[in-house]
Each structure stands twice: as C-alpha cells, then as structure tokens.
N, CA and C atoms as a LAMMPS dump frame, in Angstrom:
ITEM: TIMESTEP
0
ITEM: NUMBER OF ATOMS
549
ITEM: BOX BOUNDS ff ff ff
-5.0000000000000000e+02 5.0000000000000000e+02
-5.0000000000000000e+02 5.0000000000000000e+02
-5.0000000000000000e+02 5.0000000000000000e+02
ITEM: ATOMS id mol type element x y z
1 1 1 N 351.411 318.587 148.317
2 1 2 C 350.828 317.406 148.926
3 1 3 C 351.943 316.527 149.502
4 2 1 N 351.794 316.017 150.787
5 2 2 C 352.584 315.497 151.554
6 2 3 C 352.756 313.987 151.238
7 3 1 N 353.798 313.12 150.8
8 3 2 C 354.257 311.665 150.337
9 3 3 C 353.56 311.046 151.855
10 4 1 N 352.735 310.079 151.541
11 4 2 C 352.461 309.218 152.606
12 4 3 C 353.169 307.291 151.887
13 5 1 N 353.37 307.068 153.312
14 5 2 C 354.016 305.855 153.708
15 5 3 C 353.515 305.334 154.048
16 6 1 N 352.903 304.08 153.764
17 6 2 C 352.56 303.06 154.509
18 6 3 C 353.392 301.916 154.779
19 7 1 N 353.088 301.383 156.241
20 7 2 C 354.516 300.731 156.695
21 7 3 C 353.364 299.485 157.741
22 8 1 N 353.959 298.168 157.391
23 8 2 C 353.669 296.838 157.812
24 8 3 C 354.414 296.193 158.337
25 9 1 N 354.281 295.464 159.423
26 9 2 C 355.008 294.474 159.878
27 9 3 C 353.946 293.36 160.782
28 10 1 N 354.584 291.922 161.494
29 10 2 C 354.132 290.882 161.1
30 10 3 C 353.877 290.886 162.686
31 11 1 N 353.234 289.797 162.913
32 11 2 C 352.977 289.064 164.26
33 11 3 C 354.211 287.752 164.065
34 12 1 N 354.197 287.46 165.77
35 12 2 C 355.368 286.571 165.672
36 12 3 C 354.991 285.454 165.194
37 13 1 N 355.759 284.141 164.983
38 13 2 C 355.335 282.593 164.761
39 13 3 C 356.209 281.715 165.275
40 14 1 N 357.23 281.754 166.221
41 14 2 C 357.703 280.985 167.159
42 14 3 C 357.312 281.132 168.266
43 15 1 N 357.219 279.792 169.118
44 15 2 C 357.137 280.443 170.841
45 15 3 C 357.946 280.667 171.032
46 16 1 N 359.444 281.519 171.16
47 16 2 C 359.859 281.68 171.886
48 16 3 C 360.119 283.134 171.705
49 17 1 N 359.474 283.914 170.617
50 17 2 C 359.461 284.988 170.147
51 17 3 C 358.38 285.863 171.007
52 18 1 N 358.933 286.918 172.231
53 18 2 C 358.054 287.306 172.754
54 18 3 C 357.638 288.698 171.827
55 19 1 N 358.182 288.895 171.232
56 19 2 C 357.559 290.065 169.865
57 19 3 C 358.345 289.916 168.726
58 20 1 N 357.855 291.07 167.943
59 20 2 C 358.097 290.751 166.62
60 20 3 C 358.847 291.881 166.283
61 21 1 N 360.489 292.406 166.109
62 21 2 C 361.388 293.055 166.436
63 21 3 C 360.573 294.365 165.234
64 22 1 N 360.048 293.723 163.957
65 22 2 C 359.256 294.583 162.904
66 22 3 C 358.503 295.74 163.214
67 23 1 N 357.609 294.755 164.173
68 23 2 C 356.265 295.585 165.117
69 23 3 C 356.983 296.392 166.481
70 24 1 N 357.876 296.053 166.48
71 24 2 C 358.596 296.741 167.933
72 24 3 C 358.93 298.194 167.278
73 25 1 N 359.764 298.358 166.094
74 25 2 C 359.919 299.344 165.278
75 25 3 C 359.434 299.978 165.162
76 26 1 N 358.62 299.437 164.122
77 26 2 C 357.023 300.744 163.656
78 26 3 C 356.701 300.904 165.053
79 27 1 N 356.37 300.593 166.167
80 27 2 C 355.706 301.399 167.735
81 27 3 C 356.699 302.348 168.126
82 28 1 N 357.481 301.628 167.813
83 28 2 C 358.051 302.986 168.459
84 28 3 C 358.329 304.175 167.921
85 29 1 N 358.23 304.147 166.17
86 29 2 C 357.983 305.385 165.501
87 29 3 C 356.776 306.164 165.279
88 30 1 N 355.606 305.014 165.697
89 30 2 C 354.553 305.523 165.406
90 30 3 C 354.073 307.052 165.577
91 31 1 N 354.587 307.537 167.012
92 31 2 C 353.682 308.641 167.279
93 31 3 C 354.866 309.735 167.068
94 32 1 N 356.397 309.369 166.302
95 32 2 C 356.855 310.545 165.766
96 32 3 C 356.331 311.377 164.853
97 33 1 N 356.7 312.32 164.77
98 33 2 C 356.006 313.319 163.394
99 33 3 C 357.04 313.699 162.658
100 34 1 N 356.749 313.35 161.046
101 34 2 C 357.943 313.319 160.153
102 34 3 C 357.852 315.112 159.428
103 35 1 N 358.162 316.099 159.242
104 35 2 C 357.874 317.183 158.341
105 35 3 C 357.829 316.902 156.527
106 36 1 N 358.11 315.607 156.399
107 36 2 C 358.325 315.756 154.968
108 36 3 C 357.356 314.783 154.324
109 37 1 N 356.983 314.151 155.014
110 37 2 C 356.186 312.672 155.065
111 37 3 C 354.947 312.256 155.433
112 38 1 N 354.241 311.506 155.618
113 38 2 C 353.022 310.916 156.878
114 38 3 C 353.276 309.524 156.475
115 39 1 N 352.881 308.623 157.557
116 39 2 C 352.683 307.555 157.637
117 39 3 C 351.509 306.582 158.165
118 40 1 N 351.257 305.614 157.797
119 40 2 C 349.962 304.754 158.133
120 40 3 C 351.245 303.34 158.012
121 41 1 N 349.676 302.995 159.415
122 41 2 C 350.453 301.645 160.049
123 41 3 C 349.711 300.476 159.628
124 42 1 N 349.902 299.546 159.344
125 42 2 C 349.496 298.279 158.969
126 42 3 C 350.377 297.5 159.966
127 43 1 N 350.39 296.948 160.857
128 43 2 C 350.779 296.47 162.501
129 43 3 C 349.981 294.707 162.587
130 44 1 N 350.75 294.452 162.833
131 44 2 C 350.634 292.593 163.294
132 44 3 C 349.715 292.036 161.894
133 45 1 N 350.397 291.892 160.768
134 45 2 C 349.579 291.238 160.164
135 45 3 C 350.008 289.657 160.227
136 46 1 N 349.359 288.531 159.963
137 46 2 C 348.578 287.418 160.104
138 46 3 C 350.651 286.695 159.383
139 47 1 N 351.315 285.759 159.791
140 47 2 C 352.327 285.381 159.273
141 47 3 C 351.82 284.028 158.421
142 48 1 N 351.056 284.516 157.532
143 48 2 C 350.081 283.94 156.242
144 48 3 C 350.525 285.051 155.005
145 49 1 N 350.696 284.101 154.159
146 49 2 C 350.964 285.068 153.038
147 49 3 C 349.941 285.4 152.129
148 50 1 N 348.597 284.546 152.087
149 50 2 C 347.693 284.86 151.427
150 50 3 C 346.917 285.478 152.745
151 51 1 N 346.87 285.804 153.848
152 51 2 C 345.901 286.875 154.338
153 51 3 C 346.942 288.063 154.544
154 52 1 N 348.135 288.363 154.812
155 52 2 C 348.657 289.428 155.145
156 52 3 C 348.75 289.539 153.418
157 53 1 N 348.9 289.64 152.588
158 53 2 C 348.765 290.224 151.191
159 53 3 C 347.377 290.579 150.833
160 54 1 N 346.111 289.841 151.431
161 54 2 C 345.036 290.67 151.075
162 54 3 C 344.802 291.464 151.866
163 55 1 N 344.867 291.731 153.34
164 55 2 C 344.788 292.704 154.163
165 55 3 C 345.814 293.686 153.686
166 56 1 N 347.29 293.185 153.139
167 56 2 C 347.778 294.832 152.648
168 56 3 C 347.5 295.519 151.429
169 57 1 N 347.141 294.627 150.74
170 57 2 C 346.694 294.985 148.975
171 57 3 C 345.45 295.495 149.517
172 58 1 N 344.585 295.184 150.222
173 58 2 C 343.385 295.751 150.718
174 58 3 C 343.605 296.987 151.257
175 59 1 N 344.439 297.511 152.199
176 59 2 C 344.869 298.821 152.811
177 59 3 C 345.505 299.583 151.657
178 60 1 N 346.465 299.2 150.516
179 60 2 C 347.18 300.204 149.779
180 60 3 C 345.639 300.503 148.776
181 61 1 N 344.69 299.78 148.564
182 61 2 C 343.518 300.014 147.61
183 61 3 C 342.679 300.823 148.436
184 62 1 N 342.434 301.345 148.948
185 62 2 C 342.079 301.851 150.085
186 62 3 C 342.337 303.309 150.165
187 63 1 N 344.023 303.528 150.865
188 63 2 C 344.481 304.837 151.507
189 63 3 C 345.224 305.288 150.177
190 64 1 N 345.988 304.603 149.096
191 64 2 C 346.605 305.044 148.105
192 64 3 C 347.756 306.12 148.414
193 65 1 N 348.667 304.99 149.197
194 65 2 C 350.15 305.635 149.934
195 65 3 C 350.983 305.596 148.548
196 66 1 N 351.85 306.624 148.752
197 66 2 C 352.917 306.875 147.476
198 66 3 C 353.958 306.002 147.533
199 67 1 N 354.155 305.065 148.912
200 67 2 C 355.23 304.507 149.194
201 67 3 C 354.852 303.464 149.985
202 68 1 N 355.454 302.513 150.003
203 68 2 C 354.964 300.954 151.069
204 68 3 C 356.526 300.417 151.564
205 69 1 N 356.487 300.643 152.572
206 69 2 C 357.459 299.877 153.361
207 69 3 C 357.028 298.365 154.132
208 70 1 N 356.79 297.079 153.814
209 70 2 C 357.013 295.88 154.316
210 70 3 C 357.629 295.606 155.393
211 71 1 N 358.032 295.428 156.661
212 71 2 C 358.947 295.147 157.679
213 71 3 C 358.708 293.858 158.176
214 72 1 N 359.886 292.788 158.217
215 72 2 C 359.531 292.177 158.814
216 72 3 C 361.072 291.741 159.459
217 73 1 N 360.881 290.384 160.427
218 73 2 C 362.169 290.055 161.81
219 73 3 C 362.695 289.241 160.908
220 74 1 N 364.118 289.312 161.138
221 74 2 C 365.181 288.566 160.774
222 74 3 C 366.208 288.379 161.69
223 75 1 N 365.833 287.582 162.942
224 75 2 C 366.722 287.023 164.112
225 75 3 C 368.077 286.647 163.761
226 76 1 N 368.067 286.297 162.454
227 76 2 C 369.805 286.058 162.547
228 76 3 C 370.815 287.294 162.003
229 77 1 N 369.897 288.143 161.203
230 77 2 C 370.558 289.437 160.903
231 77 3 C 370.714 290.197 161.512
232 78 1 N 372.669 291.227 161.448
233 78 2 C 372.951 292.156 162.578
234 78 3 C 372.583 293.565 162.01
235 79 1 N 371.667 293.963 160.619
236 79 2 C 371.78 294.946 160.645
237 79 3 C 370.293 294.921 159.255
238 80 1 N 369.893 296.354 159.541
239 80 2 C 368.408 296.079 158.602
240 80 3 C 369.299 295.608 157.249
241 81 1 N 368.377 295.204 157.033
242 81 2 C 368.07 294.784 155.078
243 81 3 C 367.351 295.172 154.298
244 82 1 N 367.322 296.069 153.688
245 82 2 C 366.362 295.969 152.072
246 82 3 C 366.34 295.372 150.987
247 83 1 N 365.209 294.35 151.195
248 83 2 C 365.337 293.466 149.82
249 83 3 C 364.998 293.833 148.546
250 84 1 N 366.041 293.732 147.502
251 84 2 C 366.167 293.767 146.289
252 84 3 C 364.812 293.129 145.598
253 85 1 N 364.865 292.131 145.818
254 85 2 C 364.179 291.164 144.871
255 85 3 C 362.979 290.278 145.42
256 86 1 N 362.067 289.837 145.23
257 86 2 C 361.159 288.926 145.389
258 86 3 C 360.552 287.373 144.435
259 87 1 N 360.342 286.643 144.965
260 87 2 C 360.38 285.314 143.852
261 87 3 C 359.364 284.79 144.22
262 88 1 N 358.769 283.876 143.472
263 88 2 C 357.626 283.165 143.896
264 88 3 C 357.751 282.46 142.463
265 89 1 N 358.621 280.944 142.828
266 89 2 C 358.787 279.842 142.647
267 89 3 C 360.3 280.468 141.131
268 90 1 N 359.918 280.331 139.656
269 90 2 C 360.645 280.788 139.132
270 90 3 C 360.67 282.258 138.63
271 91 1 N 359.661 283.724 139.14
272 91 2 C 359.379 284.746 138.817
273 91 3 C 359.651 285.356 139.889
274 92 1 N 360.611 286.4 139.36
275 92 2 C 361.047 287.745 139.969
276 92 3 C 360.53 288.847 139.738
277 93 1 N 360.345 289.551 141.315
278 93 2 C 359.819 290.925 141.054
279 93 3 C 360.958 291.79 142.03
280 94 1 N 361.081 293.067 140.88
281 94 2 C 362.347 294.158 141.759
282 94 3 C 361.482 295.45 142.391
283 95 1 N 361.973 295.829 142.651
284 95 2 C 362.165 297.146 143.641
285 95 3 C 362.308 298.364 142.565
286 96 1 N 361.809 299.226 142.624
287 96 2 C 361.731 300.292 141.44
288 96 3 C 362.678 301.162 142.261
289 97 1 N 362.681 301.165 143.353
290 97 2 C 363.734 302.136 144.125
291 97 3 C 365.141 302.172 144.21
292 98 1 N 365.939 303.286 143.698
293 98 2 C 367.353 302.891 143.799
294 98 3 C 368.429 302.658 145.277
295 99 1 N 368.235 301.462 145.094
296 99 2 C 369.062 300.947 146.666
297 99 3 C 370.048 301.215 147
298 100 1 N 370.957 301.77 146.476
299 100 2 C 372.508 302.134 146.749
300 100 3 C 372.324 303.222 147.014
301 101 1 N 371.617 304.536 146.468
302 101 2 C 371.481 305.746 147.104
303 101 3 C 370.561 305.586 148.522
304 102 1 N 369.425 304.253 148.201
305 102 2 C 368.867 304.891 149.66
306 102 3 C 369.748 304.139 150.952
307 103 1 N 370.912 303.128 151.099
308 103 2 C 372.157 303.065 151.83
309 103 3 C 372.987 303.606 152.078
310 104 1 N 373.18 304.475 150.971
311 104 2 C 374.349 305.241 150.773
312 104 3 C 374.504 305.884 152.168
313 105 1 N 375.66 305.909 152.807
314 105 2 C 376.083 306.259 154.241
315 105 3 C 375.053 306.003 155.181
316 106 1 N 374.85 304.942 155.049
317 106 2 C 373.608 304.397 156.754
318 106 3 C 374.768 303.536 157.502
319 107 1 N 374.967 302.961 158.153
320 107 2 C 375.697 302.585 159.075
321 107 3 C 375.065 301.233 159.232
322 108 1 N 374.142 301.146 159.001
323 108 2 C 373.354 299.794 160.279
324 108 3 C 372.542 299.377 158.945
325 109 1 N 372.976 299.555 157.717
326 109 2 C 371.799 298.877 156.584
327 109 3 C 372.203 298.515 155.623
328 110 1 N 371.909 297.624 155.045
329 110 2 C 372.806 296.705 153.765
330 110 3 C 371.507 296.834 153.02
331 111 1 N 371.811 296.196 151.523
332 111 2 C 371.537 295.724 150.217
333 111 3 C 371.369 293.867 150.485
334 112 1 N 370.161 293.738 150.243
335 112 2 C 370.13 291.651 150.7
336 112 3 C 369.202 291.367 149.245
337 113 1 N 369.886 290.246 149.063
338 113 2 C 369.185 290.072 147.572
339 113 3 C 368.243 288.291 148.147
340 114 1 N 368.019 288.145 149.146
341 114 2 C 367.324 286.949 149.348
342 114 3 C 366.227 287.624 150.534
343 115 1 N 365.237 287.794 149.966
344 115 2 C 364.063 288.138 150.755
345 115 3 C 363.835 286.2 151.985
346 116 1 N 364.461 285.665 152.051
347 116 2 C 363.685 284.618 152.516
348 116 3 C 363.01 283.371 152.721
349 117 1 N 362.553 283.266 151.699
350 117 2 C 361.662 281.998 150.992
351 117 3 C 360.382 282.001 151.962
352 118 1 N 360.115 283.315 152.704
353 118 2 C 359.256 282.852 153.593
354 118 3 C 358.123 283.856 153.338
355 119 1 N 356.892 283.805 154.712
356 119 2 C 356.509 284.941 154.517
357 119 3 C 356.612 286.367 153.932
358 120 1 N 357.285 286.782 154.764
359 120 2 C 358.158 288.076 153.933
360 120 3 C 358.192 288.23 152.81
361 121 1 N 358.722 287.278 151.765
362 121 2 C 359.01 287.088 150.452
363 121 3 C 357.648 287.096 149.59
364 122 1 N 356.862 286.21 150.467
365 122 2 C 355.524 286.135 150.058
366 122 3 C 354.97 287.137 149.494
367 123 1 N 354.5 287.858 150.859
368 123 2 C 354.102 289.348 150.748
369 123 3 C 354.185 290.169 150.207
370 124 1 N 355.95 290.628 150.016
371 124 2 C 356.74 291.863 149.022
372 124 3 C 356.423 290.948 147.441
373 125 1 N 356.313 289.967 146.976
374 125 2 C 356.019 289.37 145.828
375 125 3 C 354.953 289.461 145.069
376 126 1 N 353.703 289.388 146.294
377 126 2 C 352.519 290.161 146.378
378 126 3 C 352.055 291.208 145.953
379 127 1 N 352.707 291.878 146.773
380 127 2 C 352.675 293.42 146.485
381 127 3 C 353.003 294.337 145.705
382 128 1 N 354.024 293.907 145.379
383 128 2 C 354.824 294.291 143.907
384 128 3 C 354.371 294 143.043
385 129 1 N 353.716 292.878 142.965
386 129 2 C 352.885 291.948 141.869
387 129 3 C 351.272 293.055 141.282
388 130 1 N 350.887 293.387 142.37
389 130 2 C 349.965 294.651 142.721
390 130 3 C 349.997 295.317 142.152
391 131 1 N 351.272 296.071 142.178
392 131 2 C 351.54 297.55 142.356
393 131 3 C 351.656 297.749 140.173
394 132 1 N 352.541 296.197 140.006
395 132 2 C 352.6 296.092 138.713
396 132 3 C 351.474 295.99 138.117
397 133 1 N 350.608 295.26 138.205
398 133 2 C 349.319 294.365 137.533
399 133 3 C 348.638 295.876 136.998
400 134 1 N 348.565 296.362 138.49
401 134 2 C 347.572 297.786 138.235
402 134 3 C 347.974 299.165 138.148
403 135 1 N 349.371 299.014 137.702
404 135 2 C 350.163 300.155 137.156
405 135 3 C 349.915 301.27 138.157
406 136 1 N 350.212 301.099 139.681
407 136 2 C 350.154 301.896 140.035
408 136 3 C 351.233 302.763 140.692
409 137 1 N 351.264 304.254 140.713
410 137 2 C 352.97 304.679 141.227
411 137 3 C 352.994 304.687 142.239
412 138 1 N 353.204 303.586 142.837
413 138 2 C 353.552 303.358 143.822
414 138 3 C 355.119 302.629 144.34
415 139 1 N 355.857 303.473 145.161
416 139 2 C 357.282 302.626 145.322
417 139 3 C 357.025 301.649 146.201
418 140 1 N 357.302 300.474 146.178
419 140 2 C 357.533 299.173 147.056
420 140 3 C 358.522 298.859 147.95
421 141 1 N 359.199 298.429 149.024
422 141 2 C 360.286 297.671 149.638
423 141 3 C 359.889 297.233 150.695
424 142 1 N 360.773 295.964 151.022
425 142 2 C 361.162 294.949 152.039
426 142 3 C 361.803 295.022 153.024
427 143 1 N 361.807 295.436 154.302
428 143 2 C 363.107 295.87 155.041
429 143 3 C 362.886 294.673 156.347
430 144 1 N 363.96 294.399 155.944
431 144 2 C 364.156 292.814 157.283
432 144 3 C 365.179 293.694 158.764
433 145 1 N 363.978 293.717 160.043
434 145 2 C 364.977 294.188 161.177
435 145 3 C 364.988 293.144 161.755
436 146 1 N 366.671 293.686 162.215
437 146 2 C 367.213 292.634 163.205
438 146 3 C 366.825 292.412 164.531
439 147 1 N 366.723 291.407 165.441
440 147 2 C 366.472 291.794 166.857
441 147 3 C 366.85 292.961 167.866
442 148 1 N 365.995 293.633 168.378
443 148 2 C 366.46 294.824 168.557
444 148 3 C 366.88 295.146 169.84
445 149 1 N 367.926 295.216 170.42
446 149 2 C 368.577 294.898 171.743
447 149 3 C 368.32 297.072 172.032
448 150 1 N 369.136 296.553 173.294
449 150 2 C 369.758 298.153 174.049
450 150 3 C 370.826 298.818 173.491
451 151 1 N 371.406 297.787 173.007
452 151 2 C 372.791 298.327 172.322
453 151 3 C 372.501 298.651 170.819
454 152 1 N 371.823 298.509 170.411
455 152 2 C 371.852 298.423 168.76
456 152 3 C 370.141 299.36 168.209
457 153 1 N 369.383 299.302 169.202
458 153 2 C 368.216 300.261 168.904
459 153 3 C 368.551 301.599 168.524
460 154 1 N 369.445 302.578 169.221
461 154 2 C 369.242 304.263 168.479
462 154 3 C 369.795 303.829 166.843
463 155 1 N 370.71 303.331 167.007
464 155 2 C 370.824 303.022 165.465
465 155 3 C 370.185 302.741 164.533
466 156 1 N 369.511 301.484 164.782
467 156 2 C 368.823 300.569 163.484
468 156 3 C 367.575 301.97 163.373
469 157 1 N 367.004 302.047 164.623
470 157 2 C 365.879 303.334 164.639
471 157 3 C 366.309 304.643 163.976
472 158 1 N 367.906 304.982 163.834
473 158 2 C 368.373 306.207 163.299
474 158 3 C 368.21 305.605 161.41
475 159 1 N 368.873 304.531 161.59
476 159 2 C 368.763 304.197 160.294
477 159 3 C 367.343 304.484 159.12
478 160 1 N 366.129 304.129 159.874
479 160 2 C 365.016 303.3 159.96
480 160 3 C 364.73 304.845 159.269
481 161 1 N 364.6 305.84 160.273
482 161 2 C 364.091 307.295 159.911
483 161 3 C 364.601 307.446 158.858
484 162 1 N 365.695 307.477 158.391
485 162 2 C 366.516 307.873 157.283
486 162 3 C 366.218 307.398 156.06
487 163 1 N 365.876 306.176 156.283
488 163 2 C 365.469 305.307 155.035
489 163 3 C 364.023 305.806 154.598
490 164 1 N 363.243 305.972 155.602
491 164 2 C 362.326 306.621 155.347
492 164 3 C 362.352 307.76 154.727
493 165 1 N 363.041 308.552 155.149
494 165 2 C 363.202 310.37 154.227
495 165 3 C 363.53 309.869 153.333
496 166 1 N 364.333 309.023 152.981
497 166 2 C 365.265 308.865 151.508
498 166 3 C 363.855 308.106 150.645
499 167 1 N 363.042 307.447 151.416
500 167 2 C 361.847 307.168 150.101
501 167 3 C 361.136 308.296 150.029
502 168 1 N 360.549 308.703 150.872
503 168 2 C 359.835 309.89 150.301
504 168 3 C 360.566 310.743 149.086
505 169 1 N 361.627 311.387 149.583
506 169 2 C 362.266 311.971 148.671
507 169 3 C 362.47 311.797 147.363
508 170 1 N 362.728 310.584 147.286
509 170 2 C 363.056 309.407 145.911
510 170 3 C 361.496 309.281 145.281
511 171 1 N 360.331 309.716 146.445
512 171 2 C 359.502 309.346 145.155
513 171 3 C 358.494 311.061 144.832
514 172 1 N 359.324 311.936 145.628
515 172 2 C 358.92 312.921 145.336
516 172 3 C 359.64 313.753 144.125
517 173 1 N 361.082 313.159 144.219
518 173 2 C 361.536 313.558 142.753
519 173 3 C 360.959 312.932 141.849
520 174 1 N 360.973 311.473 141.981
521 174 2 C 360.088 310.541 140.782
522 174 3 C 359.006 311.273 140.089
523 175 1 N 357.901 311.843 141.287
524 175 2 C 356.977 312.559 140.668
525 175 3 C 357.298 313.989 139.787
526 176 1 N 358.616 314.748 140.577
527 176 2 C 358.54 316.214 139.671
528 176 3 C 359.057 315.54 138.32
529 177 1 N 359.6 314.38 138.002
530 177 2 C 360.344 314.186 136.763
531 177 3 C 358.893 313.783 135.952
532 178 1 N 357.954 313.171 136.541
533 178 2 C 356.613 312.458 135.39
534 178 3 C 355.71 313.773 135.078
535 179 1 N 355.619 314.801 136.259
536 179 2 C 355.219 315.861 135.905
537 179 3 C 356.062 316.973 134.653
538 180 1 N 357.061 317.297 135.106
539 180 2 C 358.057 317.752 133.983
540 180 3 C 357.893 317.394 132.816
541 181 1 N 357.635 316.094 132.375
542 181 2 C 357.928 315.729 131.125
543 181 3 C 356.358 314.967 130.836
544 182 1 N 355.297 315.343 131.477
545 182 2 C 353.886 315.202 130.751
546 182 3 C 353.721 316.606 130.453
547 183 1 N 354.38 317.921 131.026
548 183 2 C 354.058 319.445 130.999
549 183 3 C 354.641 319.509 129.652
C-alpha cells in the first residue's frame, strides 16, 4: 500500500501579495507523479486559524493520509523551513519526524524552531493537537517557503520533492518497525 501525503497551503493576506509562494509550490507539483508516494491537495485554505484547522482536521478525518505536510509563505526567508515545534500560548507540540535526517544534504532547507506566532503556527498546533488527541499514526510538519523567484525555484522545488520522499520513507519504515514488533 502506497504512503499518501496530504499537503496544504494558504491563500494570501496582504495586498501586495499577488500569490501565495505555498500555493505556487504545491501547483506546480501537483500533476507530478511520485512512484513511492500519492498525494492530496488541500490548496488556498482560509488565513484563519480556526477555519483552515477545521477544513484540514476535516480533510485528514476524511482521506486518512499517513503523512501531512502544512505549507505556508515566509517572505523574509531565503530557504524552506521545517518547523520543529508549535505553541499556542504556553503549550508545545513537536514533530514526531526526525528533522536532521530529513535535511540531511538538502541545500535550500533548514531546521526553524519558531513556526511564527501566526497562522501557520496556528494550524500545525492544531493539527498536531489532532493527530495526538486521537492517537492517530499519522506524521505531521510545517514547511515555511520562501518567495519563489527564477533564480531560486529548481531548487527550493528540488528540495521540496526530496523532503517529500524522505517522509514517506520515514513513515514507511515507522510502519515496518510497529508491524515487526506487534508480529
């Protein structure tokens, strides 16, 4: 059985934001075809943290993806981010995924331990919150893209794929290890 992904990103909330570098991403991966993977799109959600968390907690209750990727724009950052951590006020929620292997030799992607204080943060806080409450195996992350120019797109997009294989993978071993040791 093939690891499915589900992958979100936001609508803009400045005027001067003629898109949303998140949603620019996911389109343009959309109609690749992964061999190891599938993916479902969750595309322009609401830059509300209580409707884009029930519309995505609503979609992961739903399709029951093995993996959730979050995306959202981070105009001042030169290179993606995966956030570590999520907060909502004094409570932290982590990332079950090991972040240093899924960086490990990317070029264009760091380790960010501040989701934000914003939307974004909202959401992955949300969701995680979810994923915990109702014990489900599901891997979580946050990935903040940068504005995505001419010069810097095959990259962040080379990156982007990669990060992707590296969750699937990560949660397809996850699974042979819970299987292994319920056998």
């Amino acid at each position: 059985m093939q690891t499915q992904i589900l992958l979100t990103s936001f609508q803009t909330w400045l005027p001067h934001q003629r898109s949303n570098s998140s949603d620019d991403l996911l389109g343009a991966i959309e109609s690749q075809l992964f061999p190891n993977f599938s993916l479902g799109f969750l595309r322009q959600l609401p830059v509300d943290i209580e409707k884009s968390s029930r519309r995505a907690i609503a979609q992961i209750d739903r399709t029951h993806p093995n993996a959730i990727l979050c995306c959202g724009m981070a105009e001042t950052r030169n290179t993606l981010t995966i956030e570590s951590t999520a907060w909502r006020g004094n409570k932290s929620l982590q990332t079950t995924l090991s972040l240093d292997s899924i960086v490990a030799n990317l070029s264009a992607t760091e380790i960010s331990h501040d989701a934000g204080k914003f939307v974004c943060e909202g959401l992955y806080y949300e969701v995680l919150n979810h994923i915990q409450q109702k014990q489900l195996p599901i891997s979580c992350l946050f990935i903040h893209v940068p504005l995505l120019t001419s010069h810097n797109f095959f990259l962040i997009s080379s990156d982007f794929c990669q990060l992707l294989d590296r969750v699937a993978k990560s949660h397809f071993s996850t699974k042979l290890q819970r299987d292994y040791t319920i056998s």
